[in-house]
N, C-alpha and C positions, 0 to 999 in steps of 0.2 A: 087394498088394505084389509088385511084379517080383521072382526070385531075382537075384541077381549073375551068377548063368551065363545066364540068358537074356540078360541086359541086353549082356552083352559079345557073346553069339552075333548078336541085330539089330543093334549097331554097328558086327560085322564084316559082315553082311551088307548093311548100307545102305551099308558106305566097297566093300566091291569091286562093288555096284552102280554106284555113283557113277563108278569107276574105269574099270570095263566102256562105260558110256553115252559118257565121255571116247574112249575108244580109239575106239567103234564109230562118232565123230562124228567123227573127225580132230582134235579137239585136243589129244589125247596121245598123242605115235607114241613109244616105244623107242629105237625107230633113232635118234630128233631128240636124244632126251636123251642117250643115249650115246653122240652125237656130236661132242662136246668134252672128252669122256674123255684124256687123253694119254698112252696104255697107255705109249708108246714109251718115255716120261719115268719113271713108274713102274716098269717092267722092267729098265731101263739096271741094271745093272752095274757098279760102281764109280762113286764120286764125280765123276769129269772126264764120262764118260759122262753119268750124269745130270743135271750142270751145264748139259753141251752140250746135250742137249734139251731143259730148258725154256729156256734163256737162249741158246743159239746158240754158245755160249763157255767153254770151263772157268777159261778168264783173265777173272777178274771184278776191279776197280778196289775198293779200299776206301773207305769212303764211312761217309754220315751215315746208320747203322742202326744199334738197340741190339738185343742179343737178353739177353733175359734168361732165365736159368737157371740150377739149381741146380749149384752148384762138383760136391758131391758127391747123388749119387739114392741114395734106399735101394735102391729097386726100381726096375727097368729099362723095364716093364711099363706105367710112369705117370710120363713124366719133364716137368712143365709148363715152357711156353717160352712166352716171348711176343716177338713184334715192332711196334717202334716205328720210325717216320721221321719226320722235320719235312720234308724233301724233298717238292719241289710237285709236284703231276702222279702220282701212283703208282697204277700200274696194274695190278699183280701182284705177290705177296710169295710167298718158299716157302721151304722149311725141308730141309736137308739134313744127314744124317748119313752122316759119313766111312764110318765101319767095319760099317755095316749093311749086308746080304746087298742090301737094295733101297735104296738113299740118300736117295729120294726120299720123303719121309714127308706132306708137306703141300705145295700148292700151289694159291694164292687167285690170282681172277682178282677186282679191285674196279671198282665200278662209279665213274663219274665224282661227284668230290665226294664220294668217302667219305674218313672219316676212319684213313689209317693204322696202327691197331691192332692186331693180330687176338693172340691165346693160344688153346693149348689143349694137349693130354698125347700125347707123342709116345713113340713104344715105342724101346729100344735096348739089342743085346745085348748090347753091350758098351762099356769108358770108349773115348769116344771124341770127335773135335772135332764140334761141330754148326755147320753155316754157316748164317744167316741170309741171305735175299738180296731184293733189291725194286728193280722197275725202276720209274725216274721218266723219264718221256720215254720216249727212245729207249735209254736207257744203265742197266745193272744195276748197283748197288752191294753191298757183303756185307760181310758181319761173321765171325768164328770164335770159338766159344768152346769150351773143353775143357769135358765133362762126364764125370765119373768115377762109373760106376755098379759097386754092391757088389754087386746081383744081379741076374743077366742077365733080359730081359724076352724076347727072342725066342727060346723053348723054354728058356731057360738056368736 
């Protein structure tokens, strides 16, 4: 019988094998994967800032988006959100928070003929508006909704 420490040390040493072979063959470069990275969008500084980076625009049109989330979070640290469209053609959905030091919390690029959806747990220091947004076409639409958090999730 294997111990459970051996069994995890060949598993790790067959995935960075694995990992290594990729690199040394060219089909896994670094550079290529952290080439769509959008530091720039991530980094912005205030909500208009980081609208304008990923959308071109901090004047976004209201439109057919829902964001769902919680009126009030307990904790800051774990606040679930999700975005929904019925809007045709959507090719990018991201999640913005007003009052966070980085506004930029999530940003999906979707492949053609996915379905609309996405959730998942965004951090925020404080109560503040969250903007949903998704472009369909050429044109972003967005949502707002207040969420009031009782304890702060970034250092708070």
């Amino acid at each position: 019988m294997i111990s459970t420490k051996r069994r995890v040390f060949l598993k790790g040493t067959l995935a960075a094998g694995t990992v290594g072979v990729a690199v040394g063959a060219g089909l896994l470069a670094p550079s290529k994967l952290l080439a769509a990275w959008p530091s720039e969008a991530f980094a912005a500084e205030g909500l208009e800032a980081a609208m304008e980076a990923v959308t071109g625009s901090s004047d976004i049109a209201d439109g057919d988006v829902t964001l769902s989330a919680p009126e009030i979070a307990e904790n800051g640290a774990v606040v679930p959100v999700s975005i929904e469209s019925s809007l045709d053609d959507i090719t990018e959905m991201a999640v913005f928070v007003e009052l966070n030091n980085q506004p930029l919390t999530a940003h999906y690029v979707l492949g053609d003929g996915a379905h609309a959806n996405i959730s998942g747990r965004i951090r925020m220091g404080e109560s503040s508006n969250v903007v949903a947004a998704v472009k369909s076409g050429d044109t972003w639409y967005k949502t707002v909704q207040e969420v009031k958090v009782t304890v702060g999730g970034c250092g708070g």
